[in-house]
N, C-alpha and C positions, 0 to 999 in steps of 0.2 A: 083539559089534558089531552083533547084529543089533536090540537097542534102540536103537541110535542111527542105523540105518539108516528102523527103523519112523519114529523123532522125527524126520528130517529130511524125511521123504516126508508125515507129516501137516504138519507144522508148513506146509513148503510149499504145500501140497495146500489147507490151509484158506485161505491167504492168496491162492490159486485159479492155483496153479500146474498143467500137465500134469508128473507126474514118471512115469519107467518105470524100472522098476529091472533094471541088466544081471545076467549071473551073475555076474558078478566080484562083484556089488555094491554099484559104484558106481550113481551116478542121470541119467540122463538126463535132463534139468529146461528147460522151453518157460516161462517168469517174464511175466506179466504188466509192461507199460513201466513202471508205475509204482512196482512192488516189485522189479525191477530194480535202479532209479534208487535204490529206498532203502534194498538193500542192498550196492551198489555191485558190481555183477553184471553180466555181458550175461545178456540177453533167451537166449539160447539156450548152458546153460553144462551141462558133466557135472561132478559132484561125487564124488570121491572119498572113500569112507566105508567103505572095507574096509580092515582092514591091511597086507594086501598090494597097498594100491593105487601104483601107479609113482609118477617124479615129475615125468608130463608136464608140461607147460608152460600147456597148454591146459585140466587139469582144475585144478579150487578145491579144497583140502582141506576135506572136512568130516567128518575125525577126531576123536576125543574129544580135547576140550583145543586143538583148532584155533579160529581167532577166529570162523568162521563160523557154527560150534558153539554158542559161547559167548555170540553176538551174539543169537541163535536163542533159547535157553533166557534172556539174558536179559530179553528182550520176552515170553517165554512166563510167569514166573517175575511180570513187572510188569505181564500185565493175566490173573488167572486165568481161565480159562473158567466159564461159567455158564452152563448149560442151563433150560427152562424148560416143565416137566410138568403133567398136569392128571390128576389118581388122582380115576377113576370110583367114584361113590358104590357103597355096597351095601344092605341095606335099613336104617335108623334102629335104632334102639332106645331104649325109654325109659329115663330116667332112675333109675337102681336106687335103690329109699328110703332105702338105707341110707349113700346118697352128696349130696350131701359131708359129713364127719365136723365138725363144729363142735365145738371142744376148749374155748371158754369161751363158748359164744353160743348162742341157740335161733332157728329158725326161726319169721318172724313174714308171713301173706300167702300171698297164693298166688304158685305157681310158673306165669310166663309164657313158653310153648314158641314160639320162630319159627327158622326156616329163614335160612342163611348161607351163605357161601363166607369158608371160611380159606386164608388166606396162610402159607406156612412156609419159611423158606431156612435149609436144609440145608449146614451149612460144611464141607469140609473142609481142616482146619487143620492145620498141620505146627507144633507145637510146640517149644520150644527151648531147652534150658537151657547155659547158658554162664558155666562158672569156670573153675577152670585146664586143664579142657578143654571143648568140646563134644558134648552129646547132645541128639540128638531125638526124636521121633515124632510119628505121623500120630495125629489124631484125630479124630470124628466128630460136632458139633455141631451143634443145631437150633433154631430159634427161630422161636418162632412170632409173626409180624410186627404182630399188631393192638395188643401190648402190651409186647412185648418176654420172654416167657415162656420157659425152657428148656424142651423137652418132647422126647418120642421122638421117634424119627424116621416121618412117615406109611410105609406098605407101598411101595415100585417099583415091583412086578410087575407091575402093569395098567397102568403109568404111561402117557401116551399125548405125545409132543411136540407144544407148541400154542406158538404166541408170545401171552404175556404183557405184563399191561404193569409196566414199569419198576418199581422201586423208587423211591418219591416220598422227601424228605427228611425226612420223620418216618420212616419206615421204617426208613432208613437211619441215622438217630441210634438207635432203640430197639436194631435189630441190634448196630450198635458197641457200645451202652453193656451187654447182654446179653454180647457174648463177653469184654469185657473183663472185668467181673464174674464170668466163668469161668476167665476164665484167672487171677487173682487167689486167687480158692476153690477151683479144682480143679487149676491147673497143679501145685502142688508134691506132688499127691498122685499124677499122673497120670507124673512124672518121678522118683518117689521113690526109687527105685532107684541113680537116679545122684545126685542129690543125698546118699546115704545112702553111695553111695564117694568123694565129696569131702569127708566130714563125717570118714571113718574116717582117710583120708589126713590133714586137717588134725588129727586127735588124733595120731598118728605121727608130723607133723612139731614139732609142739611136745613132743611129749616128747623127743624125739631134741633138741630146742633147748634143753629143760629139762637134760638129763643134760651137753649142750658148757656149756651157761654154769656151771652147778653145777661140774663140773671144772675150768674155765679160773679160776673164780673162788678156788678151794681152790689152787691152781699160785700167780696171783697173792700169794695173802696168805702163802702158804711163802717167793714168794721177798722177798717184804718182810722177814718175820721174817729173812733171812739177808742181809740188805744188812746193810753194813759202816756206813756213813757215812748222817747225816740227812738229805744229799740226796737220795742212791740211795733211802732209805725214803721220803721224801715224793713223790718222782718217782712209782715206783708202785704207793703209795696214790693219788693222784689217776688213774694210769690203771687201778686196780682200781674205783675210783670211778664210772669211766666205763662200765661195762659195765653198769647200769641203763638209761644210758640209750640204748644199743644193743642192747641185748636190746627195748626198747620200740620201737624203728626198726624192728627184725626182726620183731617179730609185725604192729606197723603194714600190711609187706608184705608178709607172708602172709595179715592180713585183705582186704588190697585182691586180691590176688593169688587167693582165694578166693573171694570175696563172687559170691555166684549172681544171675544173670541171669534172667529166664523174659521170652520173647515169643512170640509165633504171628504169624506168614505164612498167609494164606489162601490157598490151592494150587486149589481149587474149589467151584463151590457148584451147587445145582439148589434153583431157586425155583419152590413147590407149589403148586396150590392146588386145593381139596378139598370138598367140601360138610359143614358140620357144623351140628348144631344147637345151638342156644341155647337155656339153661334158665337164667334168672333170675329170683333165687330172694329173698327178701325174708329180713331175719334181722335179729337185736335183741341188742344186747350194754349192760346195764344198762339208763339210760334213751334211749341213741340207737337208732335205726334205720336201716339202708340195704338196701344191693342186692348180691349178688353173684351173678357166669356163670360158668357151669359147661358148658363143650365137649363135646361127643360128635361124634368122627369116623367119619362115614358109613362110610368106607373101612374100617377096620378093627374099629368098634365101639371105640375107645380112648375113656374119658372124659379132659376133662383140668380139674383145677380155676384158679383164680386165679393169678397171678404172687406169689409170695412178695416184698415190699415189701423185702426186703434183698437176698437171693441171686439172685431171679428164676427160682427155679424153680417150676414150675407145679404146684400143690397141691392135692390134695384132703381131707388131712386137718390143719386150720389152726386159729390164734390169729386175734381179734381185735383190734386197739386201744382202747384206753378213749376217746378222741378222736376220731379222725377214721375205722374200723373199717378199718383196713389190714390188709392179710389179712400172717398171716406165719406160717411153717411151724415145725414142733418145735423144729429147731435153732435158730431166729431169735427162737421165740416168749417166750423167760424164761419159761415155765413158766405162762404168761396174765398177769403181774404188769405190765403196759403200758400205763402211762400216758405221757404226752408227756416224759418224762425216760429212758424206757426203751424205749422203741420205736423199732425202727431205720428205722421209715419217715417218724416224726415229727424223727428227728434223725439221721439217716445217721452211724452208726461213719468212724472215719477209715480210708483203707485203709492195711493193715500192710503194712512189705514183706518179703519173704520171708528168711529171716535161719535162720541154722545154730548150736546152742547145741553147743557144745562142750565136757567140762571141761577145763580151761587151767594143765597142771603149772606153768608160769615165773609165776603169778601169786602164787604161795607161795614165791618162793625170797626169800630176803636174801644180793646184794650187795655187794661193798663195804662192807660193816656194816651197809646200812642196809635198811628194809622194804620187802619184795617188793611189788612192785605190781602 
């Protein structure tokens, strides 16, 4: 109880309550009029939040599973908190020659060095996968805000609290359209475990479904073979008939009854910002030419290359496009073969949805005479 003693004394605390917490306890809590009024409180209330708290009259419960509780975590739960740091430089370093790796392109110009402040918010997300039951986990996401880039996470330890300013609506588009792209590519790998014991159950229940209809359907055609009269046999053949297409009903809802889920909840975040420098760098892929930037964070010494044009993860050893020179990484790159029919920045893949391949015994069975479907 004493996590929910802690949750109740910050929650209140931040919303600028005086709380004192007794031995018993419970809280002695002084409410602001106006968070009072909107949690439907007096201004001067004790709360209840031991298990062995009575059942005076005069305290509120705020037990686990009590509404005050509940009312609490869900305001907590719909606006996460967000902190907002500033990770002091340490000294530069240049640019290592041997970076960035260009896998179908040469540098062409010189490289121009200028000084920056990057922006990075830091998610953390509670990820969620949901079939016929529930699993989560916490995860640790970063994106770096000038472009929407996946990258490490900057250092903490020097971190210093400053107020920032806001996230403006580009920002906030490249962030969403960055985690969602992760949680897409990375959720089913990052939950795999339990999707890997939904997968093992859904082959156990189809077999176990495969082995009833196979028997039920052998019973059926005996007992036709020993009906007396052409009704009784026609009778059930047509209900031997029928079990094609109730075995299809049946798997119907065990696919809906299985079919995976993946979401994320953002639970917290801390929004950075850092000094790095910029190194753009001139480069030539057949007869086009452009420009790419290449990061070095002051803070740590981390370089970090381009947003990969598919995944968004931030690259330093990359493909170019034949068209338009979109940077895109190993796994995105085909092999340098990108031209405007194969490149996924010139023509975005559709997104897949996550999907459980199963092998499926009742797909081979016959029926009622007739072919397994």
């Amino acid at each position: 109880m004493e996590l929910v003693q802690d949750f109740l004394a910050g929650a209140l605390g931040a919303a600028g309550a005086v709380v004192e917490t007794q031995p018993s306890g419970d809280l002695d809590v002084l409410l602001p009029p106006g968070v009072a009024a909107d949690l439907g409180l007096p201004e001067e209330v004790r709360i209840a939040a031991s298990t062995a708290a009575g059942t005076d009259a005069a305290c509120v419960d705020g037990r686990l599973g009590s509404p005050l509780l509940e009312q609490l975590v869900s305001r907590r739960l719909a606006a996460p908190a967000v902190a907002a740091v500033v990770v002091p430089p340490e000294l530069p370093r240049p640019l290592p020659a041997h970076l960035p790796v260009l896998l179908n392109a040469v540098r062409a110009g010189d490289t121009v060095r200028t000084r920056a402040v990057g922006r990075y918010l830091v998610a953390e997300v509670r990820l969620v996968a949901q079939s016929d039951e529930v699993r989560s986990a916490m995860e640790t996401v970063c994106v770096r805000l000038d472009d929407g880039a996946l990258v490490t996470p900057p250092p903490l330890g020097a971190a210093e609290p400053q107020p920032l300013r806001a996230l403006d609506e580009a920002e906030r588009q490249r962030a969403l359209q960055a985690l969602r792209l992760w949680l897409r590519r990375q959720g089913p790998a990052r939950l795999a475990v339990a999707l890997a014991a939904v997968q093992r159950r859904v082959r156990r229940d189809l077999e176990r479904m495969a082995e009833y209809y196979a028997s039920l359907d052998a019973e059926m055609a005996a007992a036709a073979r020993r009906a007396r009269l052409a009704e009784e046999r026609e009778r059930r053949a047509v209900k031997r008939a029928a079990l094609a297409d109730d075995l299809a009903a049946r798997r119907s809802q065990l696919r809906e009854r299985t079919r995976p889920r993946l979401s994320a909840a953002l639970v917290a975040a801390t929004l950075i910002e850092t000094d790095v420098e910029r190194f753009e760098l001139g480069v030539r892929r057949r007869s086009r030419a452009g420009r790419v930037v290449v990061l070095g964070r002051a803070a740590d010494s981390v370089f970090e290359g381009p947003a990969c044009a598919v995944c968004c993860d931030a690259v330093l050893h990359f493909y170019l496009c034949d068209e338009r020179l979109h940077p895109l990484c190993r796994r995105c790159g085909q092999e340098g073969r990108l031209d405007p029919t194969r490149c996924g920045g010139c023509r975005r893949p559709p997104d897949a949805a996550v999907q459980l391949v199963v092998d499926d015994p009742t797909a081979t069975l016959r029926l009622g005479g007739a072919p397994g479907r």
